[in-house]
C-alpha positions as CSV (number, residue, x, y, z in Angstrom):
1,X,0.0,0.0,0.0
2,X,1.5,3.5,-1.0
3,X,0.3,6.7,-0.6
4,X,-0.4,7.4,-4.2
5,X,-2.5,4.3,-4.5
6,X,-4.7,5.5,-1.9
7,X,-4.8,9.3,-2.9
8,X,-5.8,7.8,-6.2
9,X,-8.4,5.4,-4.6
10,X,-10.1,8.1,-2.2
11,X,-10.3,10.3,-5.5
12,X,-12.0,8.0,-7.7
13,X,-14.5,7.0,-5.0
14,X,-15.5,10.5,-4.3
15,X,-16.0,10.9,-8.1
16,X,-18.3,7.8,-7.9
17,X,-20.0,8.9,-5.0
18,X,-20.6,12.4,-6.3
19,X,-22.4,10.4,-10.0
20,X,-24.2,8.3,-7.6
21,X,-25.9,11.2,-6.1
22,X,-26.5,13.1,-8.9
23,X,-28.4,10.2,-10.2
24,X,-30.4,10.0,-7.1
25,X,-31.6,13.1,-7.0
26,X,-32.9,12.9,-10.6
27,X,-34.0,9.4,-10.7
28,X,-37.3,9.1,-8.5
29,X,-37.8,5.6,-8.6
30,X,-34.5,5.4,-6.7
31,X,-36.1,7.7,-3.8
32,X,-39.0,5.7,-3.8
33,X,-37.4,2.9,-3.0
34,X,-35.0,4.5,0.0
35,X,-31.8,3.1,-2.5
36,X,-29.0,5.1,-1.0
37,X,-25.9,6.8,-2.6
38,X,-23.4,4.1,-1.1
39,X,-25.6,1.2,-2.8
40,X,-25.6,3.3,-6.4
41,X,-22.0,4.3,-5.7
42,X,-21.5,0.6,-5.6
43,X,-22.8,-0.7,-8.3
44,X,-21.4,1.8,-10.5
45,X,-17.6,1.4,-9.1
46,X,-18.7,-2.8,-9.9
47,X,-19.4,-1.7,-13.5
48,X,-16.5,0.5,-13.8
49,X,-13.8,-0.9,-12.0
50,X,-11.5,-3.4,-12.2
51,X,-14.0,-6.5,-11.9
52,X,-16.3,-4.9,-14.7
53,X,-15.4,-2.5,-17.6
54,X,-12.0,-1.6,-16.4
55,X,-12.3,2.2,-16.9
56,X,-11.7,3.2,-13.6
57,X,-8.3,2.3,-11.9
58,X,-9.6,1.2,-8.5
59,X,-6.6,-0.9,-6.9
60,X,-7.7,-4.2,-5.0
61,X,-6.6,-2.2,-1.6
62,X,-10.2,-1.1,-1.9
63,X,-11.9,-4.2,0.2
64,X,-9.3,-3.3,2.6
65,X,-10.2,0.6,3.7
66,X,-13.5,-0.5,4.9
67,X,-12.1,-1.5,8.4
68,X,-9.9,1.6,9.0
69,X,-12.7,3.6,8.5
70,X,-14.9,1.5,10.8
71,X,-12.4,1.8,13.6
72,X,-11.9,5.7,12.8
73,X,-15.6,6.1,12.9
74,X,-15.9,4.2,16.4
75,X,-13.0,6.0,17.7
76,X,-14.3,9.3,17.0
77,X,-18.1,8.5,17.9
78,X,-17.6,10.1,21.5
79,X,-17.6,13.7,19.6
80,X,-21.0,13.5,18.2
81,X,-23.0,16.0,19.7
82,X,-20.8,18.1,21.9
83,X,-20.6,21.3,19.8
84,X,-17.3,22.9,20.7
85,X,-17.9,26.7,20.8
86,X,-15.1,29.5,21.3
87,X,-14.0,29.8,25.3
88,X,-15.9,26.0,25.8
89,X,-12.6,24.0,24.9
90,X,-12.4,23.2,28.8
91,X,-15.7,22.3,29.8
92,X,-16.1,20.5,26.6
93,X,-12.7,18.4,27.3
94,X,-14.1,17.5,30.4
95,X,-17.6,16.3,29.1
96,X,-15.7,14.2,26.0
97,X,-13.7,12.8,28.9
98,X,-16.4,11.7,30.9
99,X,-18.3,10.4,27.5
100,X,-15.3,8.5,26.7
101,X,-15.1,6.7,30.0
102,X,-18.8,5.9,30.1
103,X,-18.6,4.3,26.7
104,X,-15.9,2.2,27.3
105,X,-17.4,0.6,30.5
106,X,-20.5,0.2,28.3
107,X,-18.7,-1.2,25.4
108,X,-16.4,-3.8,27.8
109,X,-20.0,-5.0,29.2
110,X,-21.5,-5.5,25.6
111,X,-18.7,-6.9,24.0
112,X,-17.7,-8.9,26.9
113,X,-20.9,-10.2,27.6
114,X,-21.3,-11.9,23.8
115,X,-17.4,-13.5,24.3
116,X,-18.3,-15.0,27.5
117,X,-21.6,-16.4,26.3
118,X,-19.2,-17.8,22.9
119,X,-16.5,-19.2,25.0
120,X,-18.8,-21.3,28.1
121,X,-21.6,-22.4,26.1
122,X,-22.0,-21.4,21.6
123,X,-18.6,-23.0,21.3
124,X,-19.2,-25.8,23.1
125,X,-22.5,-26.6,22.0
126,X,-22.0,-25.9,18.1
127,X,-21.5,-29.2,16.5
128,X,-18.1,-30.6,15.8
129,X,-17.0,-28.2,18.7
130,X,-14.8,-25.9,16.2
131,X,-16.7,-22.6,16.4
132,X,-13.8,-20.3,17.1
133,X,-14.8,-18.3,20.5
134,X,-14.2,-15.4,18.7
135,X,-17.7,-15.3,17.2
136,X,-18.8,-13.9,20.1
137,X,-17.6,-11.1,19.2
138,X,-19.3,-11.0,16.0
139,X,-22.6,-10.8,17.7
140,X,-22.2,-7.3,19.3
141,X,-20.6,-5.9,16.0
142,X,-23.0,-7.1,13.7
143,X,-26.1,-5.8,16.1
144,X,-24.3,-2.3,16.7
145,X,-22.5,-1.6,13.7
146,X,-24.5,-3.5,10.5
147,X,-23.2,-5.4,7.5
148,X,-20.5,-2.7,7.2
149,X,-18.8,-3.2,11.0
150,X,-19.2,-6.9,10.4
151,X,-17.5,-8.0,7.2
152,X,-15.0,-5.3,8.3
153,X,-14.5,-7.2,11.3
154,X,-15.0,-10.5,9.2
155,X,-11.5,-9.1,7.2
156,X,-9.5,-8.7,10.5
157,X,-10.0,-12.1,11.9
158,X,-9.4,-13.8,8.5
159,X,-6.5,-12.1,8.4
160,X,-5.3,-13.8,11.6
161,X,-6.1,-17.0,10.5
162,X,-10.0,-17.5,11.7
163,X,-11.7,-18.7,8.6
164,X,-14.8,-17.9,7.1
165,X,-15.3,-14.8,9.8
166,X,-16.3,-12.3,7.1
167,X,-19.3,-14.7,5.8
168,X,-20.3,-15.1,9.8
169,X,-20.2,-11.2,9.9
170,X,-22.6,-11.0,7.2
171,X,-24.6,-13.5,8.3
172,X,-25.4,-12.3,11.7
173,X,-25.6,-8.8,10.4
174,X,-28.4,-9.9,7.8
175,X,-30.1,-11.9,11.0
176,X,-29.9,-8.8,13.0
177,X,-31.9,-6.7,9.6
178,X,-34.5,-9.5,9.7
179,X,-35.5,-9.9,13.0
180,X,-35.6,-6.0,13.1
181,X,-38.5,-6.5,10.1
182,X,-40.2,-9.0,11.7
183,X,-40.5,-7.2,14.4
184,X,-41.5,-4.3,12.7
185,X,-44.3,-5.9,11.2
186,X,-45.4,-7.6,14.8
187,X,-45.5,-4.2,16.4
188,X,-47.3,-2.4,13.4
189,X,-50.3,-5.2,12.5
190,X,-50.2,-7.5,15.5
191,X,-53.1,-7.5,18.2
192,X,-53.5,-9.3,21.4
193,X,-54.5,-12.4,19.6
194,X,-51.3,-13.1,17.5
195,X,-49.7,-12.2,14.6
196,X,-51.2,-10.3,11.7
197,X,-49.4,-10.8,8.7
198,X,-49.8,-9.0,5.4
199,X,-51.2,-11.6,2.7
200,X,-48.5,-10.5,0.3
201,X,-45.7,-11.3,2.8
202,X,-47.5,-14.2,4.2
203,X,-46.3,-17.7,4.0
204,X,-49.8,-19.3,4.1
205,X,-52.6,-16.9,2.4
206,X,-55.4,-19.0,3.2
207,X,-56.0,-22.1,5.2
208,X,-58.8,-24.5,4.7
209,X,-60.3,-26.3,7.3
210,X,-63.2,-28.6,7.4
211,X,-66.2,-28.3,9.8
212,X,-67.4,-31.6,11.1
213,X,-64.8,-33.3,8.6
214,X,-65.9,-36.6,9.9
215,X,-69.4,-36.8,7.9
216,X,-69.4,-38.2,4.5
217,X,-67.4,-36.2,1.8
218,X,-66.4,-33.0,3.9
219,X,-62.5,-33.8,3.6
220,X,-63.2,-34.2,-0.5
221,X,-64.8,-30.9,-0.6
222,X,-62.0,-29.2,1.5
223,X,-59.5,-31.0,-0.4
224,X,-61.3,-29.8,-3.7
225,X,-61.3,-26.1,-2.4
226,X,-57.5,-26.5,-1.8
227,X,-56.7,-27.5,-5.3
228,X,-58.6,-24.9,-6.9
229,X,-57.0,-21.9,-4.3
230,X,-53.7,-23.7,-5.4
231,X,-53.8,-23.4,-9.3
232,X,-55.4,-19.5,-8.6
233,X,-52.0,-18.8,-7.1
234,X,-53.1,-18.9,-3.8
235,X,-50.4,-19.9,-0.8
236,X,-52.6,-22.4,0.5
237,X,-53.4,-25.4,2.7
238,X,-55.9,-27.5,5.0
239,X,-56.0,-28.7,8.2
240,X,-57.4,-31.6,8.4
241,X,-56.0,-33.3,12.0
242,X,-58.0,-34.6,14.7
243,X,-58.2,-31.2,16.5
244,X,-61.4,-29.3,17.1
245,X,-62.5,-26.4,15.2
246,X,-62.0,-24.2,18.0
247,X,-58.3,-24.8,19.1
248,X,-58.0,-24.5,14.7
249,X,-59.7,-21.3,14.6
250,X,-57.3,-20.1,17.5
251,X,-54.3,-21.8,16.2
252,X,-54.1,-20.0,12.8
253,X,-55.8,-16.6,13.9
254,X,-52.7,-16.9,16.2
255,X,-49.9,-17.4,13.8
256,X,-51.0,-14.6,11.4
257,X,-52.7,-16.8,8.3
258,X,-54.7,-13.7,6.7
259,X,-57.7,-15.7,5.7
260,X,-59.3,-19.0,6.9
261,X,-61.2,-21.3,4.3
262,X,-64.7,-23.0,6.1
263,X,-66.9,-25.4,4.6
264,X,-68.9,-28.1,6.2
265,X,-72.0,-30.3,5.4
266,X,-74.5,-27.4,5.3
267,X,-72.3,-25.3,3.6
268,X,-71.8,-28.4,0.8
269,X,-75.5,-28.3,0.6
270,X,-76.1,-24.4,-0.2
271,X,-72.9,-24.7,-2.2
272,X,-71.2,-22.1,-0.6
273,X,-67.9,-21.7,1.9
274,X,-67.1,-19.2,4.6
275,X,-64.1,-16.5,4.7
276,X,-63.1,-15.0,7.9
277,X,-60.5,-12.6,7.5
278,X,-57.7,-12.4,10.5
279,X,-57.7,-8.4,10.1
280,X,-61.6,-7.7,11.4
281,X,-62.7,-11.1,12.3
282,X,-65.6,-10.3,9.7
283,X,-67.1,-14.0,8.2
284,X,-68.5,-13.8,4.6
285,X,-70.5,-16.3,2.9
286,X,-69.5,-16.9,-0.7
287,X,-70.5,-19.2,-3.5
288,X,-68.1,-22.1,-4.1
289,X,-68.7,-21.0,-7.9
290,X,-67.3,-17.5,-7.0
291,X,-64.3,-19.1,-5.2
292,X,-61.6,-18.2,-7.5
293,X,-62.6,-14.4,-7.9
294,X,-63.3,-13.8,-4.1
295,X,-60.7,-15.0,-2.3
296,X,-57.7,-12.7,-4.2
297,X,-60.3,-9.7,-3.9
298,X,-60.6,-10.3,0.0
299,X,-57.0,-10.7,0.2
300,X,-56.4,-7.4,-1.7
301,X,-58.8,-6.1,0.6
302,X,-57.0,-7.4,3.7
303,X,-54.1,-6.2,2.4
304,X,-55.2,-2.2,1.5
305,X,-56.9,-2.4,4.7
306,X,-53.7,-2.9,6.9
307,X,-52.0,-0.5,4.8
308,X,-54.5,1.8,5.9
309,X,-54.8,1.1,9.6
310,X,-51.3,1.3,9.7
311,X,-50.6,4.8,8.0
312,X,-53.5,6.5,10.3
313,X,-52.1,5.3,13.0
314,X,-48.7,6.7,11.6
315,X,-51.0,10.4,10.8
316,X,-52.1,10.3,14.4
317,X,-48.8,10.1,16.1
318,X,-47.3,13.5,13.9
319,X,-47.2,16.5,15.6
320,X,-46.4,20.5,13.9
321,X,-44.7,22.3,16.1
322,X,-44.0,26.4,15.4
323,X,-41.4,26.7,18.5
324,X,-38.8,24.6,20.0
325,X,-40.9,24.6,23.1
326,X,-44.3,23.4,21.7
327,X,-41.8,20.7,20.1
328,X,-40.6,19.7,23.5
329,X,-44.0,19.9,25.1
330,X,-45.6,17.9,22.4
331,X,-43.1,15.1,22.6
332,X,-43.3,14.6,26.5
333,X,-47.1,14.7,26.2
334,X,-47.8,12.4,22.7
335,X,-44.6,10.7,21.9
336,X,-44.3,10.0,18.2
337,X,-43.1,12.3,15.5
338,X,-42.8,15.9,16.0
339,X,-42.5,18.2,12.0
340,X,-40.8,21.3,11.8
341,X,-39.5,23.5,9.4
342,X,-35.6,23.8,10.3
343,X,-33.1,26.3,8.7
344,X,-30.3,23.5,7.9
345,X,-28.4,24.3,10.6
346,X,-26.2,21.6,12.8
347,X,-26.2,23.9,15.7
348,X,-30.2,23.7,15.6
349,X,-30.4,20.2,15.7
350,X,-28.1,19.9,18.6
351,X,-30.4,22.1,20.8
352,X,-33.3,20.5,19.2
353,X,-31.4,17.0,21.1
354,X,-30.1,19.2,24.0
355,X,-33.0,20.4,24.7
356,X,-36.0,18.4,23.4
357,X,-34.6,14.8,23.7
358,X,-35.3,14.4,20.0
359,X,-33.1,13.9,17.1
360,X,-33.4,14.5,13.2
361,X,-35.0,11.3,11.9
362,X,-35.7,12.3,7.9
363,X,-36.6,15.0,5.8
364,X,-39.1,13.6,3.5
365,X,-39.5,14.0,-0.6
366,X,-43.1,15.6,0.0
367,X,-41.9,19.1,1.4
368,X,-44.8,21.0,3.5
369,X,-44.5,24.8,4.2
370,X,-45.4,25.3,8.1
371,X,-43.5,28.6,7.8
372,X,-41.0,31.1,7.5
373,X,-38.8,30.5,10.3
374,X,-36.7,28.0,12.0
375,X,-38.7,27.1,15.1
376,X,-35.1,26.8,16.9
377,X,-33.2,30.0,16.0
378,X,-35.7,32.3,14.1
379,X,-33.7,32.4,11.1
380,X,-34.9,31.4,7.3
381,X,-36.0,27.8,7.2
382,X,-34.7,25.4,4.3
383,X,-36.6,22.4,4.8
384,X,-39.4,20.5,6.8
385,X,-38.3,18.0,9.1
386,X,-39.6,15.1,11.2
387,X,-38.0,14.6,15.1
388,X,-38.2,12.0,17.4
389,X,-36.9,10.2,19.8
390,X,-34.5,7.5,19.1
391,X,-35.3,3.9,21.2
């Protein structure tokens, strides 16, 4: 590694990243989706580089700059926030001191914590006993830090001979990002019955259980509704164990199956079935003849209805705010969101956190004019802004 090489390196990424944000900015469907610059950058440098087209002269030190500026960025972590202002140098030492000790004592008891629980019982209990007791620490870098922390941290243990650590990194990073979306979607559409899963997401769609499947030629007819949901496209099965309809009813309404699929004997004999949707609890009776048409368009309708329920609950929880005080007040009496219009300004958003508790969380595509003014200083606003409180 020489200087040049890196110079070189730093300068063709910034280029990259600089493209990747002009593209952004001009391509919606790329806001739409949340892509960020990084991802764009990345893809392009892939095209471009040394891998793809071979246009730009990216060196293969590249991979290796992601875990000095991990431990740069975690070194310097203890100045976020503190503001240094002219004749503060003092006080401001003192408070970055006293940061600095309280993160280390709560960095030794997260990381530690992980490395004992690898060393007494994961490596121990993981078949073959040859997980290296250095995956513990792994855990705590992939849950803090993300993909990026952990397949830097994957590099330095391969480096020291502990294979297949960047592949670990990644995987418990991408475990970390899922359970944080299942539990996103428990906390937005669950109730006190269960899970509540969105059809399109769902595993099962609809399941189809029998009513008094011991008289003659329910199980055919259920089995018969299951084919036909199957070759719709439906996700879709039966229960057809020895259990009784209730603990079936409760079963399924408690794992989250959007739609349950009823027919019995008298149901065979009006030549109908019953839907009961997880969402509402609401039962509709539907000809077997209409079977094909009505169970996507309740589905849909499961579906748009969740959405809904979920963004008005979303609506209710935003607050405006004209002053940094209403902010503050609003917050400690709702919770939630709190918009503003903000002037831009990093010294704002600190006293916006000094003060208020709450930090910048987005400010989103669809612009709304609540005024003039920056609620914080008084001066011009730039921009609307959303605050809360990070958990």
């Amino acid at each position: 590694m020489d200087f040049y090489s890196v110079i070189m390196d730093f300068f063709w990424v910034s280029v990259i990243l600089f493209v990747a944000k002009i593209i952004r900015e001009h391509v919606k469907i790329l806001q739409n989706f949340f892509i960020p610059v990084s991802l764009i950058a990345g893809f392009i440098a892939w095209v471009v580089g040394p891998y793809g087209l071979k246009i730009v002269p990216l060196t293969s030190l590249c991979g290796d700059y992601a875990g000095a500026l991990i431990t740069v960025l975690f070194a310097t972590i203890g100045l976020q926030g503190l503001g240094i202002k002219k004749g503060e140098g003092k006080k401001r030492a003192k408070d970055i001191a006293g940061y600095c000790v309280y993160r280390q004592i709560n960095w030794a008891v997260q990381f530690s914590v992980p490395m004992i629980l690898s060393i007494l019982l994961l490596s121990r209990l993981h078949t073959g006993g040859d997980l290296h007791p250095a995956f513990g620490w792994l855990i705590p870098v992939s849950f803090l830090g993300g993909t990026g922390p952990a397949i830097a941290a994957g590099q330095v243990l391969d480096k020291y001979g502990f294979s297949d650590f960047t592949g670990l990194g990644i995987t418990a990073a991408a475990y970390g990002m899922l359970l944080g979306l299942i539990g996103g979607i428990i906390m937005t559409h669950g109730d006190n019955n269960g899970l509540v899963l969105p059809p399109r997401i769902a595993p099962i769609q609809a399941m189809v259980i029998p009513v008094a499947q011991h008289k003659e030629g329910v199980l055919e007819a259920a089995s018969a509704l299951l084919d036909r949901l199957k070759a719709a496209g439906i996700r879709a099965r039966m229960d057809s164990s020895d259990q009784s309809m209730g603990w079936k009813a409760a079963e399924y309404e408690m794992k989250g199956v959007p739609l349950r699929v009823e027919i019995g004997p008298k149901d065979m004999e009006k030549n109908q079935c019953v839907l009961v949707r997880r969402d509402s609890g609401e039962k509709v009776f539907i000809s077997l003849d209409e079977l094909e048409t009505a169970v996507p368009a309740t589905l849909d309708a499961i579906h748009d209805g969740l959405y809904q329920r979920a963004k008005k609950n979303l609506e209710e929880h935003i607050f405006e705010a004209h002053s940094l005080e209403e902010a503050k007040a609003l917050q400690a009496q709702h919770g939630g969101f709190i918009k503003t219009m903000w002037c831009g300004e990093l010294a704002c958003e600190l006293k916006m956190k000094e003060e208020a508790g709450m930090t910048s969380r987005c400010i989103p595509f669809a612009q709304e004019h609540l005024g003039d003014t920056c609620p914080i200083c008084g001066r011009a606003a730039k921009k609307m802004i959303y605050w809360g409180v990070a958990y």
